[in-house]
C-alpha positions as CSV (number, residue, x, y, z in Angstrom):
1,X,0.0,0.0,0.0
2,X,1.3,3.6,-0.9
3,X,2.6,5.2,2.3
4,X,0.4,7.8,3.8
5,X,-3.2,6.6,2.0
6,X,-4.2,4.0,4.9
7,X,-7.8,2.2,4.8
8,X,-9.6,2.4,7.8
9,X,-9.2,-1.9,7.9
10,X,-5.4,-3.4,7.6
11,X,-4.5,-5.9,5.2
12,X,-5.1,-9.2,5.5
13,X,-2.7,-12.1,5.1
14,X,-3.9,-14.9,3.0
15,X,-1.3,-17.7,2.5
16,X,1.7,-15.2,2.2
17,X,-0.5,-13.0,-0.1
18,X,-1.0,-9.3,0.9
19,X,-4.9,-8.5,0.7
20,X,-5.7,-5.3,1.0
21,X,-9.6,-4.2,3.0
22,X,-10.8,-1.9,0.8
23,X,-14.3,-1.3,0.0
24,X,-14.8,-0.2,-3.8
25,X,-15.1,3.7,-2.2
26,X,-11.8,3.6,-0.9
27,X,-10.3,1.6,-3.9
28,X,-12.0,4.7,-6.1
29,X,-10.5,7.3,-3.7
30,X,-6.7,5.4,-3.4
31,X,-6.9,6.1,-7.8
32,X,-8.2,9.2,-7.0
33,X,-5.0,10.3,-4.8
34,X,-2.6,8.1,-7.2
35,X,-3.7,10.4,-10.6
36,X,-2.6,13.2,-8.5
37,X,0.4,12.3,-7.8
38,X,1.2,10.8,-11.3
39,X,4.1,8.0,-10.6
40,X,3.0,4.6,-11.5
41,X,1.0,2.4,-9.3
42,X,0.1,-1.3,-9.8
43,X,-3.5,-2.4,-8.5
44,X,-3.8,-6.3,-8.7
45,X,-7.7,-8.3,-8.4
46,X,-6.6,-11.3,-6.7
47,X,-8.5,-14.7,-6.3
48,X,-7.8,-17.7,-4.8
49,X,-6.2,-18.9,-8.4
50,X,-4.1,-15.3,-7.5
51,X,-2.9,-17.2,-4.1
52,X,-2.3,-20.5,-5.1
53,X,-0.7,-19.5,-8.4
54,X,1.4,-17.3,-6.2
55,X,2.7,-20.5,-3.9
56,X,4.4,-21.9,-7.7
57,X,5.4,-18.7,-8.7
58,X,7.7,-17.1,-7.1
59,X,8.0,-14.0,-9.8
60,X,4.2,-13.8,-9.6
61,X,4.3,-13.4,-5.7
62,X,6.5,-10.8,-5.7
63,X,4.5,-8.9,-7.9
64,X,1.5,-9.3,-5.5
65,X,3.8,-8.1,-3.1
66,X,4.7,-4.7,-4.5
67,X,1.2,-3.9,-6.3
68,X,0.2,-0.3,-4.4
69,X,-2.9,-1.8,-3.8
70,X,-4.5,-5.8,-3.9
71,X,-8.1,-5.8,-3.6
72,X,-10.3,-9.1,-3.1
73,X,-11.9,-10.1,-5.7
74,X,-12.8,-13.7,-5.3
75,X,-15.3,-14.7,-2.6
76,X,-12.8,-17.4,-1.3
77,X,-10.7,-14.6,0.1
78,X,-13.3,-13.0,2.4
79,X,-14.0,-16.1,3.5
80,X,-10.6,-17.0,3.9
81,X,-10.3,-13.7,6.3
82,X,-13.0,-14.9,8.3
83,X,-11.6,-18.1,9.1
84,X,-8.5,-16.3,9.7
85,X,-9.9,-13.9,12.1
86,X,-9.6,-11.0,10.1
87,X,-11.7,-8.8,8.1
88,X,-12.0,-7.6,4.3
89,X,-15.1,-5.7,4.1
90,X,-16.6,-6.8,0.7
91,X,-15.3,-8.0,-2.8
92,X,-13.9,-5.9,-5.0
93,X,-14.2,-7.0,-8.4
94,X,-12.2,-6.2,-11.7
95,X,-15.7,-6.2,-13.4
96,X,-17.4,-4.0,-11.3
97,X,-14.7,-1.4,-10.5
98,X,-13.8,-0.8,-14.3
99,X,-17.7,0.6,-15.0
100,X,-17.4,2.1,-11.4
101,X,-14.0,3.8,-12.3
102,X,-15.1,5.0,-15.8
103,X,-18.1,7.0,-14.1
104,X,-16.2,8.9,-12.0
105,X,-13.6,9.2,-14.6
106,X,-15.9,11.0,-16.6
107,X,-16.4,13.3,-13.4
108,X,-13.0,14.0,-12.8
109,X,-11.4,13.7,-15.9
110,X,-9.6,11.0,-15.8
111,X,-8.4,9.3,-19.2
112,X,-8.7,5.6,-19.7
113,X,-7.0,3.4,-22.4
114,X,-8.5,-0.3,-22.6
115,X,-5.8,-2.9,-23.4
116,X,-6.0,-6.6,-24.3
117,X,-8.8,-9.2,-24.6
118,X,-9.5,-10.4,-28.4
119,X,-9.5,-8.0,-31.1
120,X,-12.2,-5.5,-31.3
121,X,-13.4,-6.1,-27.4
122,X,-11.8,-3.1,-25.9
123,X,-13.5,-1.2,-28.5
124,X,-17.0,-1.7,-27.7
125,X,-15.9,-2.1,-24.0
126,X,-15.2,1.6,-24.8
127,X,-18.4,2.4,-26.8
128,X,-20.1,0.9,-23.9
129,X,-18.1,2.7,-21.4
130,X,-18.9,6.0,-23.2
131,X,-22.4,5.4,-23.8
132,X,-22.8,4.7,-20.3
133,X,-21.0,8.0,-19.2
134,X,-21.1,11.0,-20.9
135,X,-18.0,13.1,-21.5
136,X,-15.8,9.9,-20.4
137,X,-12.2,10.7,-22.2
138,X,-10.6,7.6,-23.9
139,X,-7.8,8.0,-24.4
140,X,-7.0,4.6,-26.9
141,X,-7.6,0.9,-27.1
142,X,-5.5,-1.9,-28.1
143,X,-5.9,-5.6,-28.3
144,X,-2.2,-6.0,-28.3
145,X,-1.0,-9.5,-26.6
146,X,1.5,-9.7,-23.3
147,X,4.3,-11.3,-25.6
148,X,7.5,-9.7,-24.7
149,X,8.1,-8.9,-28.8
150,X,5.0,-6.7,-29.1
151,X,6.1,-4.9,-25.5
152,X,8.0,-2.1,-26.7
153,X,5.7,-1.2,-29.8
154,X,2.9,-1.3,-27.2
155,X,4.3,0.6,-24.4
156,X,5.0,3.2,-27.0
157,X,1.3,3.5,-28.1
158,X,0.4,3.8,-24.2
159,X,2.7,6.7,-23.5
160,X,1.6,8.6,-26.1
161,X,-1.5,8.5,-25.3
162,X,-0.8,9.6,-22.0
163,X,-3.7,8.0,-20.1
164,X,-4.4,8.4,-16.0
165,X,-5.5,5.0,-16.0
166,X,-4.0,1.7,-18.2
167,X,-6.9,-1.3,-18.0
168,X,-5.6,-4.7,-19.2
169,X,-7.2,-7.1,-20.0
170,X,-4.7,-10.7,-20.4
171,X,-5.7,-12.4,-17.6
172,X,-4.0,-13.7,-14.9
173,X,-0.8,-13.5,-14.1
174,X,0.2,-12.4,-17.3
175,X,-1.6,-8.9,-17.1
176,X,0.0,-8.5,-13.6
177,X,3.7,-9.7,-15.1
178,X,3.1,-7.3,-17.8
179,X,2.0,-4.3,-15.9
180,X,4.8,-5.0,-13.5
181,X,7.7,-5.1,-16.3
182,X,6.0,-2.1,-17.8
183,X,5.2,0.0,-15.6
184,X,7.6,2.6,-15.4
185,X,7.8,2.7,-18.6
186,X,4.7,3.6,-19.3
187,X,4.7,6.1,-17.2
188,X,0.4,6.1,-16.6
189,X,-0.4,6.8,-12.5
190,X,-2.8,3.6,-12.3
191,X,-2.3,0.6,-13.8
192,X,-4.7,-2.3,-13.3
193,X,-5.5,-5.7,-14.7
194,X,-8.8,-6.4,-15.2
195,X,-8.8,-10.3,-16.5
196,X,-12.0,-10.7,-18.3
197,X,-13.8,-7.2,-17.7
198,X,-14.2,-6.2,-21.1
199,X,-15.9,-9.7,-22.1
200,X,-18.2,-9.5,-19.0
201,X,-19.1,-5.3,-20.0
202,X,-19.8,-6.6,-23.7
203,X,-21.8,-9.8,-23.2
204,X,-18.8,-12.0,-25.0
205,X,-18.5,-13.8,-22.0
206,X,-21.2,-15.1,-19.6
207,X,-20.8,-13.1,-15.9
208,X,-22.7,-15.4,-13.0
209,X,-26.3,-13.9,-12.9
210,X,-26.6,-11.9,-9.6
211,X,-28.1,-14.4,-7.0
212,X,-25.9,-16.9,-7.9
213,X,-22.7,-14.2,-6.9
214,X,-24.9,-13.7,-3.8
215,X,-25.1,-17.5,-2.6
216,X,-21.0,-17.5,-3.5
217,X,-21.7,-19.7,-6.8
218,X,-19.9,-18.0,-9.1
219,X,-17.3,-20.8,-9.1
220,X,-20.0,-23.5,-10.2
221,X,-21.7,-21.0,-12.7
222,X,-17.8,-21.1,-14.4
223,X,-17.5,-24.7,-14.4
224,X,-20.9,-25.1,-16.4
225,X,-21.0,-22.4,-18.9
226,X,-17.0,-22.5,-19.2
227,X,-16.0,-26.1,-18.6
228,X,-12.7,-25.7,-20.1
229,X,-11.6,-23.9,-17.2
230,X,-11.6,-27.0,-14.8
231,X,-7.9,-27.6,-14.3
232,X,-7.6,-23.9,-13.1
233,X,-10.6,-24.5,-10.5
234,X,-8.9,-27.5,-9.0
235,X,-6.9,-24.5,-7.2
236,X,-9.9,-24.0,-5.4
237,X,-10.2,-26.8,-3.4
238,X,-6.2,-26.7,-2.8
239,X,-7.1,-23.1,-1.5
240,X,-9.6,-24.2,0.7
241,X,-7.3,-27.0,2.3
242,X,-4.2,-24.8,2.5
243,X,-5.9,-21.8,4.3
244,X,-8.0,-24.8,6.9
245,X,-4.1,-25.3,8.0
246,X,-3.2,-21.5,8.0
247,X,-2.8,-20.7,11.2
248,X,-5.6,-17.5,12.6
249,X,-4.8,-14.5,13.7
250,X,-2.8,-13.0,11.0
251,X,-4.6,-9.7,10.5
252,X,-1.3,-7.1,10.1
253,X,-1.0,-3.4,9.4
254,X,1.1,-1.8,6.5
């Protein structure tokens, strides 16, 4: 977390993974501070896939470790804070912060620039975005692909277009190894990776219907419409198991 912007929670450690308890207010309001000061800041939306790819990757924990700001965005994780004895106040989702983020973009100012998912995505993500929010700045979009031989022609595009906020959209970890390479580069204040955001704003991709995020089924609602993704949700019941031997008690502050 950036020194001197503290949420009224502290972080919560899940597994040797930094969480931090922010509500999507305070998330808004850390940006908020962050475009102000320009400098580049990494936010990351971990999961429990976040956590238990970070156990195998060393690289990828470190980059959870430095992100300014790691917000919760899988159930498991509050969860896992309860059973901890610690608190993260609610989920904070890639999905839902990037509509929340371009409405008070459009307030403020701010400019975005959409990068990743499949070609044409991030432009109606940004049609959408704009439709949504009147006056919201764009500032480009770019399918691009997180392969180190398109990095420099990308980062390139991206500082020219001197955006306050960099979406991208690669998934996970790459997005986050990306952004973390990158980043000073780039030069934008906020940085975040977003996984499958635009496909979820656009309709390409399925999101869980409401109640079924509200009875934590998000997970099943996956399996089903994507089944594909079943070797990636064995990592949830190796979560489960690995934080039932965590010991409690390991709320800390920054």
């Amino acid at each position: 977390m950036q020194p001197g912007v503290t949420p009224a929670l502290p972080p919560v450690q899940i597994l040797g993974v930094r969480v931090d308890a922010v509500t999507y207010d305070e998330a808004i309001d850390l940006i908020g501070s962050w475009i102000q000061q320009r400098g580049p800041h990494q936010i990351a939306t971990a999961n429990p896939e976040f956590v238990m790819a970070a156990q195998r990757d060393p690289g990828f924990r470190r980059v959870l470790a430095a992100a300014d700001l790691c917000v919760a965005d899988g159930v498991g994780l509050l969860w896992a804070a309860r059973r901890l004895g610690a608190t993260l106040p609610e989920r904070v989702t890639g999905s839902d912060l990037t509509p929340l983020l371009a409405q008070e973009a459009s307030r403020r100012g701010w400019r975005l620039y959409l990068l990743g998912a499949a070609p044409g995505v991030a432009e109606q993500t940004a049609r959408l975005l704009e439709a949504q929010n009147p006056g919201l700045r764009i500032a480009g979009v770019y399918a691009g692909s997180p392969a180190e031989a398109e990095a420099s022609a990308i980062v390139q595009r991206v500082a020219a277009a001197r955006p306050d906020v960099l979406l991208v959209a690669y998934g996970a970890p790459a997005q986050d190894l990306w952004i973390a390479r990158h980043g000073a580069a780039l030069g934008v204040p906020v940085m975040m990776g977003v996984g499958g955001a635009f496909d979820h704003l656009v309709g390409v991709q399925r999101r869980a219907p409401a109640w079924v995020q509200r009875v934590h089924l998000e997970w099943l609602f996956r399996l089903v419409t994507q089944p594909w993704r079943w070797r990636r949700q064995l990592a949830l019941p190796r979560f489960v198991w690995a934080v039932l031997r965590q010991p409690r008690a390991v709320e800390t502050r920054p």
